[in-house]
C-alpha positions in Angstrom: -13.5 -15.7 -1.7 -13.2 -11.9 -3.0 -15.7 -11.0 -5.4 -15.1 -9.2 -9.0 -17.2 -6.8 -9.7 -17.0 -4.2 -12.6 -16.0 -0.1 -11.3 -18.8 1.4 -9.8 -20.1 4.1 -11.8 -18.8 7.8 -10.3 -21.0 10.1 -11.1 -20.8 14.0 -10.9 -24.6 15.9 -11.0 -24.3 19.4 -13.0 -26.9 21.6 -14.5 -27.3 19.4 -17.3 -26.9 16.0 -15.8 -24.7 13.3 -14.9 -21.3 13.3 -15.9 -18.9 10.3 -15.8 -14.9 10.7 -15.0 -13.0 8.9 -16.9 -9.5 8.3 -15.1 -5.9 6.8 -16.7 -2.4 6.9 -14.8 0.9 7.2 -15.5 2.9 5.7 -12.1 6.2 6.4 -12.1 8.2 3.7 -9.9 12.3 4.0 -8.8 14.0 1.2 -9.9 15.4 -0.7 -6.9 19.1 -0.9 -8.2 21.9 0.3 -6.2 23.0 2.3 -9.2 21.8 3.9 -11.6 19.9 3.1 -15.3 23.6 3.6 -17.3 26.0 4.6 -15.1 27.4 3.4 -11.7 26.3 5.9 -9.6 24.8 5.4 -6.3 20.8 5.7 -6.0 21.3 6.0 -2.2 18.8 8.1 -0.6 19.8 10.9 1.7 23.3 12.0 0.5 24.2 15.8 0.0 23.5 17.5 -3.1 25.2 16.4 -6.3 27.2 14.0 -4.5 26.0 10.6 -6.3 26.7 12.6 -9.8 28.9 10.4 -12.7 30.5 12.4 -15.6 27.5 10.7 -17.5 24.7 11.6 -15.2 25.7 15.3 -15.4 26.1 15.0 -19.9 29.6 15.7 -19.9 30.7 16.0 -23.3 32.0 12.3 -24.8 30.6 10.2 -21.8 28.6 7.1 -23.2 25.5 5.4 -21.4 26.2 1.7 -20.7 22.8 -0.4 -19.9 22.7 -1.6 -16.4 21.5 -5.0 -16.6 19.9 -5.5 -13.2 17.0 -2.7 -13.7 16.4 -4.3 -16.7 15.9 -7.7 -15.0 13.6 -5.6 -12.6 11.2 -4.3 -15.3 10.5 -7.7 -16.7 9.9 -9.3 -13.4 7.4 -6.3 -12.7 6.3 -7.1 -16.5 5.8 -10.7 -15.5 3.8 -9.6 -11.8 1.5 -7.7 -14.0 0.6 -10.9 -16.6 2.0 -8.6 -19.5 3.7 -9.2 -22.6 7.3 -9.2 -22.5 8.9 -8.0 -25.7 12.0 -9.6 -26.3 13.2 -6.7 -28.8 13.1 -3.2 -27.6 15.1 -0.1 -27.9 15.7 3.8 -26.0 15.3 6.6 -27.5 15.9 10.3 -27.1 12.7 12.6 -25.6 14.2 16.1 -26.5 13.0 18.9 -23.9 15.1 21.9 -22.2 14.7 21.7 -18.5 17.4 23.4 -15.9 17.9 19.7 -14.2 18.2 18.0 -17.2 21.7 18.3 -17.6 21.8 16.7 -21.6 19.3 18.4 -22.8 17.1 15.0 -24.0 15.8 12.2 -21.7 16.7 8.7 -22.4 13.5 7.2 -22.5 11.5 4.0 -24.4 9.2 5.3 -27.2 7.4 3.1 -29.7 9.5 -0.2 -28.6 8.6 -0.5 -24.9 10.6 -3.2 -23.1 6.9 -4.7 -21.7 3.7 -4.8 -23.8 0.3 -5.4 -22.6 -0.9 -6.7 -19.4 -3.5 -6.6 -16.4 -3.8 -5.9 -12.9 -6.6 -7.1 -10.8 -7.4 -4.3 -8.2 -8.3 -4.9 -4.8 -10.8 -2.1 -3.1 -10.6 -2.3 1.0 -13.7 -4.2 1.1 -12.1 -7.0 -0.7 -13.8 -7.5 -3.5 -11.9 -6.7 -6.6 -11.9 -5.1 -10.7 -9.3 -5.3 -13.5 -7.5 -2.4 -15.3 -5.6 -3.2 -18.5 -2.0 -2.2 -18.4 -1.0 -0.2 -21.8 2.9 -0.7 -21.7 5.6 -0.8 -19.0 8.8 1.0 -20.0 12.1 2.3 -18.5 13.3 5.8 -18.7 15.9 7.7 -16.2 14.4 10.5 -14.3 16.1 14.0 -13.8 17.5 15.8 -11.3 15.9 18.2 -8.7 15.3 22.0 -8.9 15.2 23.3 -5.3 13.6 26.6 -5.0 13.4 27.2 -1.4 17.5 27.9 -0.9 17.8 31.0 -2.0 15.5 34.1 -2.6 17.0 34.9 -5.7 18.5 31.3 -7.1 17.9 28.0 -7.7 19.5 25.6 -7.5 20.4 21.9 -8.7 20.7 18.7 -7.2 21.5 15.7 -9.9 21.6 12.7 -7.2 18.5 11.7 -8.9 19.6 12.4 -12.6 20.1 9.2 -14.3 17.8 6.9 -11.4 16.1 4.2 -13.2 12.4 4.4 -13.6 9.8 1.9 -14.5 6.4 3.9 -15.9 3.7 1.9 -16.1 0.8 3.0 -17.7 -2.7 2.0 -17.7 -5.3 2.0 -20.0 -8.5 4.5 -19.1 -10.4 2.0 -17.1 -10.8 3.7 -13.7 -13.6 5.4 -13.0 -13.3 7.1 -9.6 -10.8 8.7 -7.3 -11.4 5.8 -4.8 -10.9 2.9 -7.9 -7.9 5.5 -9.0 -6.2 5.5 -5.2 -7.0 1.8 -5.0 -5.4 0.7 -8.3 -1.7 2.5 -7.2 -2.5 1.3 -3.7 -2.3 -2.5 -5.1 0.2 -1.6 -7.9 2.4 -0.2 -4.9 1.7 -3.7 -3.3 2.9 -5.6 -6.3 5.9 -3.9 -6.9 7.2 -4.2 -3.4 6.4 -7.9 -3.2 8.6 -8.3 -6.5 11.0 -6.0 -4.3 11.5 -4.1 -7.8 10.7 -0.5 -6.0 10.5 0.4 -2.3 6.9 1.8 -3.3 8.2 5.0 -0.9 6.2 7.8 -2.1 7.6 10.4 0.7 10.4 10.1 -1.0 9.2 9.9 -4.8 10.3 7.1 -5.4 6.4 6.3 -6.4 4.7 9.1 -7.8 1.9 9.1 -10.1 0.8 11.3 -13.3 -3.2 11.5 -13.3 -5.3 12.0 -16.8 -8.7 12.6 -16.3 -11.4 14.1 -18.3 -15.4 13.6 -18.1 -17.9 12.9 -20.4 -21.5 12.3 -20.7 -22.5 8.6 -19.7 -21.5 6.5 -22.4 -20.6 9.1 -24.6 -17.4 9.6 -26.3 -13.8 10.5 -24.2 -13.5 13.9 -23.9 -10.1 16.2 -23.6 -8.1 15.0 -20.9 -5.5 16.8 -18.2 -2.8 15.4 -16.6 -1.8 16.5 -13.4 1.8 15.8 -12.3 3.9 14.0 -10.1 0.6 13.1 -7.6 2.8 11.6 -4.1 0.1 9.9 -2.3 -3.5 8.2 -2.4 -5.1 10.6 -0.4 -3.6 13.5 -3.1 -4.6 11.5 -6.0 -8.6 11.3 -5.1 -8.8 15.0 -4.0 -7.2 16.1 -7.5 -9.1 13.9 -8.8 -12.0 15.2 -7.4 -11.4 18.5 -8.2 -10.5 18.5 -11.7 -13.4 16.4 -12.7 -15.8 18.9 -11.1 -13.7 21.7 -12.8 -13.8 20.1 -16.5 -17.7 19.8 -15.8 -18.2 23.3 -15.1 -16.2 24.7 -17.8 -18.2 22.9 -20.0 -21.7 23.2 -19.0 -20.7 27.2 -19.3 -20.1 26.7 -23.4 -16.6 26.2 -22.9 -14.1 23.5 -23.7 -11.1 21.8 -22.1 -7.6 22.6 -23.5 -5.5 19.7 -23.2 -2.7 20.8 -20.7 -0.4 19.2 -17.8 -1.8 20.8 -14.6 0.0 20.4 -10.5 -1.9 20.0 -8.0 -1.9 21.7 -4.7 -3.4 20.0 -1.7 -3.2 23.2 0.8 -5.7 25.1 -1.7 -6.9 21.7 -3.0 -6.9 22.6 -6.7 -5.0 21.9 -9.8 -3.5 24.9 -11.6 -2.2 24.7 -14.7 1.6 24.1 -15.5 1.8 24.0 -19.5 0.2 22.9 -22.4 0.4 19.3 -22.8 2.9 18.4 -25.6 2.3 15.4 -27.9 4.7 12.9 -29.0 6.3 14.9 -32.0 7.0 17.9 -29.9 9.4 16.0 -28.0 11.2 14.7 -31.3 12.1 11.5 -30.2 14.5 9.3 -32.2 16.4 6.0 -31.4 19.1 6.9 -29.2 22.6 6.5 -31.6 24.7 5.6 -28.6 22.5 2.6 -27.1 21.8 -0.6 -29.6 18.5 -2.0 -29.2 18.1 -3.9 -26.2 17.6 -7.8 -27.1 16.7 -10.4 -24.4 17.3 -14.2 -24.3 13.8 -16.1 -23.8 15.8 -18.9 -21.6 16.8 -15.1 -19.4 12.8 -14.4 -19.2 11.8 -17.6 -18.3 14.3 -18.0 -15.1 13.7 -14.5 -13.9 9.9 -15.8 -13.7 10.4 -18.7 -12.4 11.9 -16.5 -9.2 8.8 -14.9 -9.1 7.4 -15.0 -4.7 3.8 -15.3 -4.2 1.7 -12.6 -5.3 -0.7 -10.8 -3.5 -4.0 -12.2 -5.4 -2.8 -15.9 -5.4 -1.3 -15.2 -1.4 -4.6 -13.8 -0.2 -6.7 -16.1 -2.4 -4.9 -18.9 -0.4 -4.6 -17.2 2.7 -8.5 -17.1 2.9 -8.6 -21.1 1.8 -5.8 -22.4 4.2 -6.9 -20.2 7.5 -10.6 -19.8 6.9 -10.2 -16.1 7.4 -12.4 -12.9 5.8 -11.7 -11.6 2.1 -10.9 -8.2 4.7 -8.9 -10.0 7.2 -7.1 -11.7 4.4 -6.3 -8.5 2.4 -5.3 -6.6 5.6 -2.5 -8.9 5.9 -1.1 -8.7 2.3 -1.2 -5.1 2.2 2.4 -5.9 3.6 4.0 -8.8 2.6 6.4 -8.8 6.0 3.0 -8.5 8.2 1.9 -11.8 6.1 4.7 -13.7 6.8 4.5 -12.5 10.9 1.0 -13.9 10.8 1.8 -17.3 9.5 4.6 -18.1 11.3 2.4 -16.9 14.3 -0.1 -19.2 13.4 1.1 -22.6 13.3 -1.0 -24.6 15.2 -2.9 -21.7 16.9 -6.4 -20.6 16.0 -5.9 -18.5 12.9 -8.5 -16.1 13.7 -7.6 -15.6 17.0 -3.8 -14.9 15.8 -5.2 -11.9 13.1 -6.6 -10.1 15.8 -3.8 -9.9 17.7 -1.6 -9.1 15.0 -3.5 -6.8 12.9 -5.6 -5.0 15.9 -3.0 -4.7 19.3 0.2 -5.4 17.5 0.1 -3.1 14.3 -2.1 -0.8 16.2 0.6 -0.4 18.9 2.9 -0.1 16.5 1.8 2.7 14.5 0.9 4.6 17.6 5.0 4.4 17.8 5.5 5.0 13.8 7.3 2.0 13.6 6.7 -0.9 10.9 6.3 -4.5 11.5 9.9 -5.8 10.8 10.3 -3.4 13.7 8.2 -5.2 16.5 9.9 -6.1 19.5 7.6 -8.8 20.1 8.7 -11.9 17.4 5.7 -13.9 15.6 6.5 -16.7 18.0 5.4 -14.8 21.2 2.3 -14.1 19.7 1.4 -17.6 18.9 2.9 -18.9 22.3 0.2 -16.0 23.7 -3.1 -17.4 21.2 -2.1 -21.2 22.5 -2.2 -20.0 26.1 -5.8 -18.3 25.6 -6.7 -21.0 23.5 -5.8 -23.5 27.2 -7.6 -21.5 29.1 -4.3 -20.8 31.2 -5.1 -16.6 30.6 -8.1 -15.3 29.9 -8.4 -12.7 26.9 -7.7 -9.8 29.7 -5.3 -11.1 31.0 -3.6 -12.1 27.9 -3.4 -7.8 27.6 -1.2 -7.6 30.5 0.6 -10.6 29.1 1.0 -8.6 26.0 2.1 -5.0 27.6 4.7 -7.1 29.2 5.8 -8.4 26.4 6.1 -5.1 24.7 8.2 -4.0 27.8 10.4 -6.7 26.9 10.0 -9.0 29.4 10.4 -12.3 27.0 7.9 -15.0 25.9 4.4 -14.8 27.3 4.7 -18.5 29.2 7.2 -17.4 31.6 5.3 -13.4 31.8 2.3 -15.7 33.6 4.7 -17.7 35.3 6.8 -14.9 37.0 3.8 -12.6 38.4 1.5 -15.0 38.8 -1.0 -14.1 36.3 -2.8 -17.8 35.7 -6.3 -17.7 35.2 -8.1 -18.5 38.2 -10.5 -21.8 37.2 -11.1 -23.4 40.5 -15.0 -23.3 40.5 -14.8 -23.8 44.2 -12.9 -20.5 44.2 -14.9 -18.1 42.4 -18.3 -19.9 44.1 -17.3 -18.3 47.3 -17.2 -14.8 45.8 -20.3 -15.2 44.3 -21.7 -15.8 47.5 -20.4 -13.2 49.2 -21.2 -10.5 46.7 -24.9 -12.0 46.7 -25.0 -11.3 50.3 -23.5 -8.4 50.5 -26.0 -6.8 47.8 -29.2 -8.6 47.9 -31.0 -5.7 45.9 -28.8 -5.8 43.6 -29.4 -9.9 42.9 -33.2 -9.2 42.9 -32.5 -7.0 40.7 -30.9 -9.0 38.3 -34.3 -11.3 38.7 -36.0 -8.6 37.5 -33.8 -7.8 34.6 -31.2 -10.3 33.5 -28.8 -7.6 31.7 -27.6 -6.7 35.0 -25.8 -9.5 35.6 -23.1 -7.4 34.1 -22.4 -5.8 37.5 -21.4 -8.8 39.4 -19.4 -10.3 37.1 -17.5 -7.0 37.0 -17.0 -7.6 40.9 -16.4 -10.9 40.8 -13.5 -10.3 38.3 -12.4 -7.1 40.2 -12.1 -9.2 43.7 -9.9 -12.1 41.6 -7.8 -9.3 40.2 -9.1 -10.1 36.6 -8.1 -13.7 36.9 -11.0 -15.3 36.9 -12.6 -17.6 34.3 -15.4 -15.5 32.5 -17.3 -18.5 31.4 -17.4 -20.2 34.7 -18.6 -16.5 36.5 -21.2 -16.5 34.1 -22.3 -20.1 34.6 -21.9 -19.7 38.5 -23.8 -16.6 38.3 -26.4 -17.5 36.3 -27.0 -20.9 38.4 -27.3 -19.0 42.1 -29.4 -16.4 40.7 -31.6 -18.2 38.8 -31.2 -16.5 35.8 
């Protein structure tokens, strides 16, 4: 079972002390909805610029926003995946700010009336053992376009395909302490979302992209003034700005300064965070209830059948994963860091020896498969083969060497592992009568070398490298050893 444990403490040492990091995010997630949050544009990724632009993604004068239904359905099941309240009355409002990709002007956003309350999510670190942050509010905003400043020397310009894209942000209370608690808590909120398949989790494309507050404070002492660096794209990003903002709060202060509340970037080839602007509260951007949306109102009977489609979760799948196969709390959340790789392993186990069947498919398959950048939906070899090749090991037909030839084989696409041994011949060899007769010969052949082994045990190593080298790898291990061990009398 995994083990919850409350964040380990992160400590920074300055001149005067210790100094805790206290750590919040803001994780912005891309609706999976094939258009977008109120009009029918596509949300395809890859198109030319502005081509997936309606009149009301680009604020044409008179165009009205029209709810699309299906990303709302998306942000309650995420509300339901993270145990939070769903409020059945909510409403959009109006976040005024000028930016060149913003074509109205004002981003329809949720304010006050979120369309999820309150929840958790229990956070898995890689050694398995896990710790809960609280979850503030989930709610649903459109995102705006793209400013591309690399085109031109003296321009820049626009690209709305992303204007309008429904996004879920899903902010959590200040209960992270650490860059490594920080990357783990979007690692398994990145998890969750893709298991509900309510965003693709792709953050090379944005589509998940964090906002990171942090601020440090004495130990126990109260929160201090907190920055938020923007638009963070992956885990390894989010613990080195982490890192380096804490340490740069801490110095600023134990010099006599102070920390002005501000949005800062970060840039991992300097690995810093500069500063971008001072952060605006909520009355700078004005918001109001938006006059051409009515507040959104959902059905209870709605709620409850959108949850009753909820799949397995991660905590409940590995929870049962480690019950029903006997296999470690690592092992266990290896396998549902991707819930395709979970569902190759158990259809690869039935029947087979489960333990046997995760080495093979989270070592030599994934392994050889990310050597290629390819994902597991895109093995060549189906779950099937793999089990086929555990049940042959587990009969003693191959040996676990053998069973790598087996496997290249199979990679090559030769077919199913049975007829691989069958075609070239690759049965183990078990016929004790067999592999007796090479031992004999080697024996003769080196009799230092078996006095040796008299002498020091370990070096029985050697022949049952030859003895395996004159079978072609075939023979049994256990019955080289045994026959070994018995004519040298060790």
């Amino acid at each position: 079972m995994s083990t919850t444990t409350a964040p380990a403490p992160y400590r920074i040492q300055g001149r005067t002390g210790e100094w805790e990091v206290v750590i919040g995010l803001e994780v912005h997630a891309q609706v999976a909805s094939q258009a977008k949050l109120f009009s029918g544009a596509s949300t395809a990724f890859g198109a030319g610029p502005n081509e997936h632009v309606s009149l009301v993604d680009a604020a044409f004068p008179g165009m009205l926003p029209v709810i699309n239904r299906f990303c709302v359905e998306q942000a309650v099941r995420t509300g339901l995946g993270l145990r939070a309240r769903i409020n059945l009355k909510s409403r959009f409002d109006r976040k005024n700010y000028f930016y060149p990709d913003l074509p109205a002007g004002y981003q329809i956003s949720q304010y006050k009336d979120p369309v999820v309350g309150e929840g958790e999510l229990e956070v898995t670190r890689d050694d398995g053992s896990t710790f809960k942050v609280g979850i503030e509010r989930l709610h649903l905003e459109q995102d705006a376009g793209k400013s591309l400043h690399d085109q031109d020397p003296n321009w820049t310009y626009v690209d709305l395909n992303r204007a309008g894209v429904a996004l879920m942000e899903i902010v959590s209370r200040p209960d992270l302490r650490s860059p490594e608690e920080a990357a783990a808590y979007v690692k398994t909120l990145r998890q969750l979302v893709r298991y509900l398949g309510t965003c693709d989790g792709d953050m090379e494309k944005g589509n998940l992209r964090a906002d990171v507050n942090v601020s440090v404070r004495k130990p126990g002492g109260p929160l201090g003034a907190r920055c938020e660096i923007k638009n963070v794209n992956s885990m390894r990003f989010i613990q080195q700005a982490i890192a380096y903002e804490a340490r740069r709060q801490v110095e600023i202060l134990e010099d006599g300064g102070s920390i002005d509340q501000e949005t800062r970037l970060y840039d991992p080839i300097r690995g810093e965070t500069r500063s971008m602007r001072s952060k605006e509260e909520a009355h700078d951007y004005r918001y109001f209830p938006d006059p051409d949306l009515l507040p959104l109102e959902l059905d209870p009977d709605w709620v409850r059948a959108i949850e009753a489609t909820l799949p397995e979760l991660p905590d409940a799948k590995r929870s049962r994963l480690m019950r029903q196969y006997g296999l470690s709390a690592y092992d266990a959340t290896v396998l549902v860091s991707d819930p395709e790789r979970a569902a190759f392993f158990e259809t690869a186990a039935k029947g087979r020896d489960p333990k046997l069947v995760v080495n093979w498919v989270s070592n030599d398959l994934v392994g050889r498969l990310s050597g290629e950048g390819k994902d597991i939906a895109d093995s060549p070899i189906p779950p099937e083969h793999i089990g086929e090749l555990v049940q042959l090991i587990e009969e003693g037909v191959i040996s676990s060497k053998i069973a790598k030839t087996v496997f290249d084989r199979m990679w090559a696409g030769e077919g199913a592992p049975r007829a691989i041994v069958d075609r070239h011949g690759l049965v183990q060899v078990t016929d004790t009568g067999l592999i007796e007769a090479a031992v004999e010969r080697l024996i003769a052949a080196h009799p230092d070398k078996a006095e040796a082994v008299k002498a020091k045990p370990q070096a029985i190593g050697w022949f049952v490298g030859q003895v395996m080298k004159e079978t072609g790898g075939k023979a049994n291990p256990a019955a080289v050893n045994d026959i070994l061990k018995a004519k040298l009398g060790v």
